[in-house]
N, C-alpha and C positions, 0 to 999 in steps of 0.2 A: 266583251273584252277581246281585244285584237289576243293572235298568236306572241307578239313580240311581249306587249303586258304580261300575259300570262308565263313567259318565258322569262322574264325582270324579273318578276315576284320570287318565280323559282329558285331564279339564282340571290335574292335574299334573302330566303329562307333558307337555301343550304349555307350562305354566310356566316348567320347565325346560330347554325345547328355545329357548326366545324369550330367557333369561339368560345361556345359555352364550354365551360369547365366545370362547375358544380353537376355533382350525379344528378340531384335529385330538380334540378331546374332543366337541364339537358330533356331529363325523362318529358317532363311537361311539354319545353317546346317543341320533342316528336313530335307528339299529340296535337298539339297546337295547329303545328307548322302543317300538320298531313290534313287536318278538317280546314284551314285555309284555303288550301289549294286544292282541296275537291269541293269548295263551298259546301261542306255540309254542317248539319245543326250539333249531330252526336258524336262520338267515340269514345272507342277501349282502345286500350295500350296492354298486351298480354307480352311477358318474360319469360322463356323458357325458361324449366328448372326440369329434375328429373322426375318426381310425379305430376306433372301438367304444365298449363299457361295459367299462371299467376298474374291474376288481374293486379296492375299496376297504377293505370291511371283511367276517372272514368268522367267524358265531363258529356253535359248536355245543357247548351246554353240554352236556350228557350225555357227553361228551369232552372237555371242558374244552378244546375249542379256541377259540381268538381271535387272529385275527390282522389284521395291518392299522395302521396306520399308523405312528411313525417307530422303535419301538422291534420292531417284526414286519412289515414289508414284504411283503407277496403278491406272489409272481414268477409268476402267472399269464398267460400271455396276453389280452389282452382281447378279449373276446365279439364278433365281428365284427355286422355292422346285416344280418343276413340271418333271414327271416322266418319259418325253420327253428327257428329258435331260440327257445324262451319269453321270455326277456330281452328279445332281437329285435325281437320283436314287438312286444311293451307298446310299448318303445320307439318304434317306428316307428307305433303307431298309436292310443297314447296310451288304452290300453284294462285296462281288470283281468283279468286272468285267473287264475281258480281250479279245481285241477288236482286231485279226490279221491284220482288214484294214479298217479303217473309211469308205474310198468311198465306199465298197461293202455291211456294215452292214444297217439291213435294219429295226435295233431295237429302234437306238435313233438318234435326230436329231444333226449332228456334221457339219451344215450350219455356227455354229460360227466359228470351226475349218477351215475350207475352206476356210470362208471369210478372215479368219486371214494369210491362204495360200498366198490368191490372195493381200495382200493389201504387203504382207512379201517376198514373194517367196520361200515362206519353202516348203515343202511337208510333211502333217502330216497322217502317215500310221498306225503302230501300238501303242495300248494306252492299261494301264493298270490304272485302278480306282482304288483305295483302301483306304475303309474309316477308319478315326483315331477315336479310343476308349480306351478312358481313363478306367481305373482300377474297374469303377463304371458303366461301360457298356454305360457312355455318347456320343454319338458324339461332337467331338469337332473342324473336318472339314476333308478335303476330300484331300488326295493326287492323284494328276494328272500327268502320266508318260507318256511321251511318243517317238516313235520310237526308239525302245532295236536295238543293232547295235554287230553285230560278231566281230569278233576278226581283221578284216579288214576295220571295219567302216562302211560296209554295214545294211541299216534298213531291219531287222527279225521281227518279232512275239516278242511279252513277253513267256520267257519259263513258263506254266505254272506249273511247279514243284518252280520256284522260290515265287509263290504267297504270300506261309506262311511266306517265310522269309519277305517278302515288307509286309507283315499284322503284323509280330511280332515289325516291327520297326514303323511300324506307329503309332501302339499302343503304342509304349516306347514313342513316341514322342509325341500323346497326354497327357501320365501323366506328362512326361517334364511339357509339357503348363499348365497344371492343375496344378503341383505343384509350377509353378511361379505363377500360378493365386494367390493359397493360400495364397504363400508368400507376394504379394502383397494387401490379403487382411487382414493379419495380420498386416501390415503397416497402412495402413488405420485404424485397431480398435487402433490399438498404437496412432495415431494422434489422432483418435477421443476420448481416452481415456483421453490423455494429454489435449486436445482442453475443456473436460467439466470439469478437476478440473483448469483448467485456470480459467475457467468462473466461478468456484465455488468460487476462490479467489477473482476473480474481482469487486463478487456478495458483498462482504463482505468486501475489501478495495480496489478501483482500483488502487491505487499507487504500490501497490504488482507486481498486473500484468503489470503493467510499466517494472516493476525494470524486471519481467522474459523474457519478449518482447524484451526488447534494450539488456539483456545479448546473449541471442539467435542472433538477429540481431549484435552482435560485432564478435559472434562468429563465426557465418558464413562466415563473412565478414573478420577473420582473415583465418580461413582453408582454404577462395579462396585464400589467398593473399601468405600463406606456397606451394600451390599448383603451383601459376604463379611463385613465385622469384625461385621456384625450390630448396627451403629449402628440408636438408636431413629429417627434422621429418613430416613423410608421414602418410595421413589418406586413407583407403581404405572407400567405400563409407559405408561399414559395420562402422567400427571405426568412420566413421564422424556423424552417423547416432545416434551411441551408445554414444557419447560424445552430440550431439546437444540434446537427447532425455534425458540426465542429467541434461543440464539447464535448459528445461523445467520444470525437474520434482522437482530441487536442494530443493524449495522453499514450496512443495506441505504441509508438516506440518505445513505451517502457517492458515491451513483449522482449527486447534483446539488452537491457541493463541486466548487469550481474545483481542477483538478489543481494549478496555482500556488501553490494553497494546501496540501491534501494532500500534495503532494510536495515541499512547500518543506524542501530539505536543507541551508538555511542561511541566517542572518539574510538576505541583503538577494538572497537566490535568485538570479534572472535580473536583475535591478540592479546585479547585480559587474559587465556587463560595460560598463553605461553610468558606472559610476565610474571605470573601468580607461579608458575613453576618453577622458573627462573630463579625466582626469590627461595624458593623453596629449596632450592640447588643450595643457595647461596648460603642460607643456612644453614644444610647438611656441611658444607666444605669448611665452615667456622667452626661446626662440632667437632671435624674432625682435626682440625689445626689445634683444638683447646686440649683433648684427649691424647695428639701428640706431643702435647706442651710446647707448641710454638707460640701459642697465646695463652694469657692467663684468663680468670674466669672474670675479672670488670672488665679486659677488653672482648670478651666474647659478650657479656651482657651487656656493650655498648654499642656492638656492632648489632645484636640482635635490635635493640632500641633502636639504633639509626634506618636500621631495614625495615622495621614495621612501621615505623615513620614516613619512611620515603612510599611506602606501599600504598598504606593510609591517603599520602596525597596523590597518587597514580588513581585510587581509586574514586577518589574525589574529582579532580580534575576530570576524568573518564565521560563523567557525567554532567559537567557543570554548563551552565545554557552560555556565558558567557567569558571569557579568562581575561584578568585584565594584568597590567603589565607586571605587577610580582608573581603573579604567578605561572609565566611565560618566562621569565627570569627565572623560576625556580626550576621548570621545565628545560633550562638549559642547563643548569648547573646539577640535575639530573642526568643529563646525558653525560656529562664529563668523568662521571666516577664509574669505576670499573673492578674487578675482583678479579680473584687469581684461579684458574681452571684448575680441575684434577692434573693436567699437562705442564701446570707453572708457566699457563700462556695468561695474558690481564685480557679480559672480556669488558662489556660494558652491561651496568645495570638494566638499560634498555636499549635498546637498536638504535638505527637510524631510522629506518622505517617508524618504529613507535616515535621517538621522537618526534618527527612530522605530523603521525597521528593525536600526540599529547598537545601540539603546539596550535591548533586551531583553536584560534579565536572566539569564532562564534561557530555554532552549530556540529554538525559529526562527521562534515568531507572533508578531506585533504584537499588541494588543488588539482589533481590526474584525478582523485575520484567527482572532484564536481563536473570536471571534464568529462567522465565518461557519462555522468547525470546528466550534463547541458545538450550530451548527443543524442538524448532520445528525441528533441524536436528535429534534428537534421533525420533520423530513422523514420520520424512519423512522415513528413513529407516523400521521404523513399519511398517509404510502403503506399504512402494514400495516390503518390502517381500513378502507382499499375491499375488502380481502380476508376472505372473507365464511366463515372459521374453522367448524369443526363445531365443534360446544359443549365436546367433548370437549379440544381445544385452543384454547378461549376467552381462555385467558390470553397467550397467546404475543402476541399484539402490545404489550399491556400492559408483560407484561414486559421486551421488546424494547428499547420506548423511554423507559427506568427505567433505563438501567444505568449510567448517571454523576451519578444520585442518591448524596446522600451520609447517613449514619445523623445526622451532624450537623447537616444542613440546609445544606451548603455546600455541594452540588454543581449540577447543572443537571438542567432548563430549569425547573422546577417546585420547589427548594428543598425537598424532601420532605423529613421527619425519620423516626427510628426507626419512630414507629409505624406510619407508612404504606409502608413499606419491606417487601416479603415477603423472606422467606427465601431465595427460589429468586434475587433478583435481588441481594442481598448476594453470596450465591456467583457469578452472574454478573460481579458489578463485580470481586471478587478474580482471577477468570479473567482477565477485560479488563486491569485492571491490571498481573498478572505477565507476563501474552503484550509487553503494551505495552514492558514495562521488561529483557525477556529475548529478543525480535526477534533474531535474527540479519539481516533484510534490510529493515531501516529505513532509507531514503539519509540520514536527517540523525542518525541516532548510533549508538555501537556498542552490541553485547548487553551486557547486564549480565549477570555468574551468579547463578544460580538464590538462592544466599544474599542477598546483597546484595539481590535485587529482595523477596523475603522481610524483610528487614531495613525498606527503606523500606515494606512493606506495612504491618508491624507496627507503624511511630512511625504511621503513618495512623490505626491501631488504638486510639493514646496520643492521635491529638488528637480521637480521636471519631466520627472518619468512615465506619470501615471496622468489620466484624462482626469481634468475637476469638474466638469460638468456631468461627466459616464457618473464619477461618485456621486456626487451629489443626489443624483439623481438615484440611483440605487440607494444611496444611504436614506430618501426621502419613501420610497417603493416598502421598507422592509422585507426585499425578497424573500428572507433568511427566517422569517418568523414559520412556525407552523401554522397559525391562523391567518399569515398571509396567501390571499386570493387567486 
């Protein structure tokens, strides 16, 4: 073969060696790629670790052996860092060494190689070592080649004008390794990132981290489930990764809501106990208007009756999941009565403030506090821009603080509509939502089941808000089950 051929080749083989992304397919085409371009028959792929080279990959085509990683495991011991040893050596001193014939050299001990003869039937003649060095001058292990074969299949010598080429490629292939390693050690600070404002949530409500936990777990459990029926909407493990790393994070602005509010388990919260006093006031000041004889004793026992009455329904109301107009009506004509202070000033039975608190409708916000709820997704986008994402999960803050967008343009902070809605964050809000309405450890309501909460998803479906395909499709998945897959 001409110089330019042999220079072609090269350069697709490091093509190939720079594309691969799976670890344990990378490991192989090393191997592969380095007995290509030295034309030889055998080779080892040794890994540095702290007690030796860890035989990684060992193939000998002429025997059609291959073994090495997770489907063929080498149970070899590994090559101890002693200078005896060809492997050893490289290793230790960062040098090529090329060997015309094991049996005759009289430099290092190659009794493993023999023995691997005699147990095999191989004949291992010529060997070329060449250790891999990453970009930053590290060793990161050892390629083992050996008997180079002419153009007839016969075992030669390693030519050694070939060495730099087997040196330039070793070294592509250690920073390969190196920069999967990176990669996967920006995974790890990305988990371990997520993993401590989890626990910073947890620290401060654990129902929160409930709610992020079961969304994460639904969602996982639907992308296996797009994966097995063979659904056309495909996540590559980047995309799955970039989307599970958004519910994680969807929720992370709830680190700056007042827990008052987050936790508020009921119209007027920690205000029950300034009404429940109130009343109690109000009762002392009738005892004492009956004892001065400004009232007689059926209008002190009528006022007493009207106050436990009116308490009665404050206490009711407090708690009720829905109010419907008499007793928003009645909530007004609560506010309008008032008593007379120790001062002979008229107070009223309950605030303004309670008021507003008694007077919602559905659920336990006021309107400033859903306000101040609605602003943890404007906070989560705050926070998730300082964090400075690899390209590869670009979207994840994005889509994070999108998830109470609605397809209709109703929902928050930004009124978005369909078109500006991705896909991935339709199925996030439908996750948000069932988690929301199926909670087991909400302190202000009870779970709903899984139908029901299905149910309201689906009129959300009817008014325009929510994706019917995303449901469908989840409602078809049963992410939600524990025996789902």
């Amino acid at each position: 073969m001409t110089i330019e051929t042999d220079m072609q080749r090269f350069l697709n083989v490091c093509l190939a060696l720079t594309a691969q992304r799976d670890r344990e397919a990378l490991l192989s085409s090393i191997l592969d790629s380095a007995m290509d371009t030295a034309r030889c028959d055998a080779g080892t792929l040794y890994l540095l670790e702290d007690d030796g080279l860890h035989f990684c990959r060992m193939v000998t085509r002429s025997q059609g052996v291959r073994q090495g990683g997770h489907d063929a495991p080498i149970s070899l011991p590994p090559v101890p860092l002693e200078e005896k040893y060809v492997a050893a050596w490289v290793a230790l001193h960062n040098e090529t060494i090329n060997v015309s014939d094991v049996h005759t050299d009289t430099h290092f001990d190659f009794t493993g190689s023999l023995r691997y003869d005699a147990m095999t039937g191989y004949h291992t003649q010529s060997m070329m070592v060449v250790p891999m060095l990453n970009d930053r001058g590290e060793l990161i292990g050892v390629t083992q080649l050996i008997n180079a074969q002419d153009k007839d299949g016969g075992t030669i010598p390693f030519d050694p004008s070939s060495e730099l080429l087997i040196e330039a490629l070793s070294s592509l292939s250690a920073i390969s390794i190196t920069n999967m390693k990176y990669a996967e050690q920006i995974t790890v600070l990305l988990d371990s990132l997520v993993g401590a404002l989890s626990t910073a949530i947890d620290e401060r409500t654990p129902y929160n981290a409930n709610h992020t936990r079961n969304m994460v777990r639904y969602g996982a459990r639907f992308l296996d489930w797009l994966e097995e029926s063979g659904n056309d909407w495909k996540f590559d493990a980047d995309r799955r990764r970039t989307f599970l790393l958004s519910v994680w994070l969807h929720d992370v602005g709830k680190l700056v809501v007042p827990l008052e509010v987050m936790d508020k388990e009921s119209r007027l919260g920690a205000r029950l106990d300034a009404v429940r006093a109130r009343f109690r006031t109000i009762g002392l000041l009738d005892r004492i208007a009956f004892l001065e004889g400004r009232i007689d004793e059926a209008e002190r026992a009528r006022r007493e009756a009207e106050r436990e009455e009116a308490l009665a329904f404050v206490e009711r109301v407090n708690r009720a999941g829905f109010l419907p107009d008499g007793d928003l009506a009645a909530v007004d004509a609560l506010a309008e009565k008032t008593y007379t202070d120790e001062n002979g000033a008229q107070q009223p039975w309950i605030t303004a403030e309670e008021h507003v608190c008694l007077s919602v409708r559905k659920g336990t916000l006021t309107a400033e506090e859903r306000g101040i709820m609605e602003s943890h997704v404007v906070v989560t986008g705050r926070i998730l821009k300082h964090v400075n994402f690899p390209k590869m999960y670009a979207e994840t803050p994005r889509w994070a603080a999108m998830h109470h967008e609605l397809l209709n343009g109703k929902g928050y902070p930004d009124h978005l509509t369909a078109p500006d809605i991705p896909r991935e964050v339709r199925l996030l809000t439908v996750l948000d939502v069932f988690d929301a309405l199926t909670a087991r450890d909400r302190p202000y309501k009870p779970p709903m089941p899984a139908e029901k909460a299905l149910g309201i998803l689906h009129s959300m479906v009817e008014e325009g808000g929510v994706d019917g395909d995303i449901l469908a499709l989840f409602e078809e998945s049963k992410a939600w089950e524990e025996e789902s897959k």
